[in-house]
N, C-alpha and C positions, 0 to 999 in steps of 0.2 A: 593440321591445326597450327597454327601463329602459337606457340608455346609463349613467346614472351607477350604478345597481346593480354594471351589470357590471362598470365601472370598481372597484370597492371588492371584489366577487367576484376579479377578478383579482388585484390589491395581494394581499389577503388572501392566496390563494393562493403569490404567488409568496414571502411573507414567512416564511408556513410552513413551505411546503419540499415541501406534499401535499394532495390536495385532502381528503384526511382530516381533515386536522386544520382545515382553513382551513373545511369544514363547521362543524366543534365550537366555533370561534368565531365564528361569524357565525350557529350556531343553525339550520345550515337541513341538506341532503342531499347529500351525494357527488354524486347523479344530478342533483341540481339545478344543483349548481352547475356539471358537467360540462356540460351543455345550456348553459348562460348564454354559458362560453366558447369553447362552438361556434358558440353565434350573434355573439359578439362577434368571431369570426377571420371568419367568412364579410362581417360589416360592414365591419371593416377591408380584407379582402381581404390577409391576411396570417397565418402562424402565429404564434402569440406563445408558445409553448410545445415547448420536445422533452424529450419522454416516454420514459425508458428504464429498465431492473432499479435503476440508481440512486437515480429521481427524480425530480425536475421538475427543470429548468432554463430561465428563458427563453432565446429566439431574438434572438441581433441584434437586429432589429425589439424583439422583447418587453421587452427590455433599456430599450431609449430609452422604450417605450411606459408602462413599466413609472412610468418616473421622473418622464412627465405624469401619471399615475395620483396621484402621491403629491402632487405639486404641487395640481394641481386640488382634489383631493379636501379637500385640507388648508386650503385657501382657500374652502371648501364650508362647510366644518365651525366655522372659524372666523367665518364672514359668519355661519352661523347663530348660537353661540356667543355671540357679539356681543349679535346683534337678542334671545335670549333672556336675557340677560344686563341688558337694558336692560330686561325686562320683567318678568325674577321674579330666582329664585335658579340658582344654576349646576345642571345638569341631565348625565344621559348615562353611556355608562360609561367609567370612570378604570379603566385598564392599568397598573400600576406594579410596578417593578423591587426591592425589598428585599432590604441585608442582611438575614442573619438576625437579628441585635442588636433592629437593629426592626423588622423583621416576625412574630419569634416574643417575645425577652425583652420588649420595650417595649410591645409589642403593646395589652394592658389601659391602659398609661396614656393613649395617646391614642387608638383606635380609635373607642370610646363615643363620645366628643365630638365630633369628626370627624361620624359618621354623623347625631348627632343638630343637631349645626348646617347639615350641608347631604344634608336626605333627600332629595334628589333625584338626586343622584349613587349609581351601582353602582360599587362597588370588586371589580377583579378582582388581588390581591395576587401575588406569585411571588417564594419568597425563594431567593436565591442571592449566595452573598459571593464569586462571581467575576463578573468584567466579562461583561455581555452586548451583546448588540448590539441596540441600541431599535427600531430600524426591520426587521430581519429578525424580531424578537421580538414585531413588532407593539403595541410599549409606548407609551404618548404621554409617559412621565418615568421615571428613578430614582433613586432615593436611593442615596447611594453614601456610607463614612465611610473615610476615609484620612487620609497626610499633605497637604502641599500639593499641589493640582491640578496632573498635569504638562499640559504643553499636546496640547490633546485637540481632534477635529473637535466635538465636543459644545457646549453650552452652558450653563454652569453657576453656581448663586447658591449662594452658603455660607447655611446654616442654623443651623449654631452650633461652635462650637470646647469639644472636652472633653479635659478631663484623663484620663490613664490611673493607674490606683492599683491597689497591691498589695490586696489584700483576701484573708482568708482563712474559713471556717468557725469560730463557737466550738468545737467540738468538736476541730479541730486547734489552734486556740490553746491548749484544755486539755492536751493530750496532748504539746504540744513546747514552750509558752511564745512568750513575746511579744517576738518580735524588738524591739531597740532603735536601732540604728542599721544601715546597710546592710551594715556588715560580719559583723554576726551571721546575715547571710542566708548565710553558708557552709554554717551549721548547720543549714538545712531545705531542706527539698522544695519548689523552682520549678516550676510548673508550666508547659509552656511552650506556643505557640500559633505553628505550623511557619512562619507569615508573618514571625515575628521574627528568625528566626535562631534561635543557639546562645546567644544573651546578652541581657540586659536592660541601658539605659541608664538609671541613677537619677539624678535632679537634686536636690539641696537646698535650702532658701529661697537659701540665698547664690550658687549658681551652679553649687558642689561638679560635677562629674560623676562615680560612681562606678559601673563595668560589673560586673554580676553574670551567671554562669554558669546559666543555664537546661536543663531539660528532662531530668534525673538520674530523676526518677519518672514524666514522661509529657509526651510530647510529643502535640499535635493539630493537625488541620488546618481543625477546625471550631470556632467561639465558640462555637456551645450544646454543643459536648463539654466544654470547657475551663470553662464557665459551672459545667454540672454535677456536673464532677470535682471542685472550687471546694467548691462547696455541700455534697457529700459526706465533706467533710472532710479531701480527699487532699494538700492541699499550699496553697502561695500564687500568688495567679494575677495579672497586668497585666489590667485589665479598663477598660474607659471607664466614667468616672463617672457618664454618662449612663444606659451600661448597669445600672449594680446600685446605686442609686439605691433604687431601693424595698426592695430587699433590707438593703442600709445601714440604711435607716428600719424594716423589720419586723425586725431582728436576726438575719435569716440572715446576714450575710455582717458580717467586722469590720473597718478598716482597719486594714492591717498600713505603720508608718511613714509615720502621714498628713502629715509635713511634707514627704515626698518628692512625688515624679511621676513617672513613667516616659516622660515626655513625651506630645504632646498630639496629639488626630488631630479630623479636620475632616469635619462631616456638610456635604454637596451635594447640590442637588436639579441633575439634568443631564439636558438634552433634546437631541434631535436642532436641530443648529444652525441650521439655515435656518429651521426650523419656528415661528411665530409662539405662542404660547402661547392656548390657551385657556382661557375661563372656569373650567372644571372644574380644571384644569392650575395657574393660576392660586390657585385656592379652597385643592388642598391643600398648594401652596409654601406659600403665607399662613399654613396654618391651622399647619404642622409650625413654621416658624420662631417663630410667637409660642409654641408649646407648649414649644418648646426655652427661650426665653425664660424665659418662666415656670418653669421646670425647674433656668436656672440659678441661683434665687433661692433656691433652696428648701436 
């Protein structure tokens, strides 16, 4: 028996939650892997698994055995990581956690380059704008964009700090005109995005704060709804700069009182804490934060 195989067959498994799915990413078969962790309990001389209508669950045992699994393995991965890291370019496949902002809106500006500076990496993307869980999810990073980091078991580098700005469609600038200062925002349609509340906080170069009532024409709970309600001309929306940035630049989207901000939210690249960072891990922290970089200049 492949001892270290099975060790990653189990992780796998237990992170999934089935042996179905821990197939589908490890690329191999239900029955195979089912054999592996039979032979792996008879080696131990232990279950590491109870099997019910629910689920999986580990066992006691499985539980501790579970958490050398990740240890090991990730100390495996990393020595190799290393030695191939010293010898060519980062390799292997990256797991990663996305908002949707960047994993669907941003997507085109940095994906190409990405791939094409490091082909040896396979990107396996998953966008979701709720918190997940890196090690049940079996992810090695995610990118997360909020306020400031509360304090988390996680481990985390800032990427870049972006403004949020009203922005609206020409087509509804034609149709209602062009607000001029934040009190004229009585007068139109807020668009609102259900993470903010009921109200937008505007700021002014001088410090001004002034609170605007949101979400009279539509409220969402997803940024590519709000994104394309936006775009369609239904009203004015808080977006990150970062986010609609090309849109700015190709004249879909226009700023709506560019001296303001709606206050600023912070991209994070966030790993699981103990976990040392690999080359791959490594490659696309790098590559995002200079892209962001680059990004802010423009």
């Amino acid at each position: 028996m492949d001892h270290a195989s099975a060790m990653r067959a189990y992780r796998s498994i237990v992170e999934a939650g089935s042996f179905t799915r821990a197939a589908e990413r490890l690329g191999t078969t239900h029955t195979s892997l089912s054999r592996q962790i039979g032979q792996l309990e008879r080696e131990l001389g232990a279950r590491l698994l109870n099997r019910n209508s629910r689920g999986l669950t580990p066992t006691e045992a499985g539980a501790r055995y579970y958490l050398d699994c990740v240890d090991i393995l990730d100390r495996l991965d990393i020595a190799r990581q290393r030695v191939k890291g010293d010898a060519g370019s980062p390799s292997g496949l990256l797991r990663v956690s996305l908002p949707h902002a960047i994993g669907a809106l941003e997507l085109g500006q940095w994906l190409p380059g990405f791939l094409q500076r490091h082909p040896g990496i396979r990107l396996d993307l998953s966008c979701d704008d709720r918190p997940v869980d890196l090690i049940k999810g079996g992810f090695d990073m995610a990118i997360r964009i909020s306020g400031p980091l509360a304090d988390s078991t996680l481990a985390a580098r800032e990427l870049a700090v972006s403004a949020r700005v009203l922005v609206a469609a020409p087509a509804y600038i034609a149709r209602h005109g062009l607000p001029r200062t934040p009190d004229d925002l009585a007068g139109h349609g807020l668009l609102a995005y259900a993470g903010d509340g009921t109200a937008l906080t505007l700021v002014s170069p001088d410090g001004k704060e002034t609170s605007v009532s949101t979400g009279d024409r539509l409220r969402v709970d997803s940024i590519l709804s709000l994104h394309a309600a936006t775009l369609a001309g239904q009203g004015i929306a808080a977006l990150t700069l970062l986010t609609v940035q090309a849109d700015l630049a190709a004249g879909r989207l226009l700023r709506v009182l560019p001296q303001c901000h709606a206050g600023h939210r912070h991209y994070f690249a966030l790993y699981p804490h103990a976990r040392q960072l690999t080359a791959k891990v490594r490659a696309f922290t790098g590559f995002m934060r200079a892209h962001y970089a680059e990004a802010a200049k423009a």
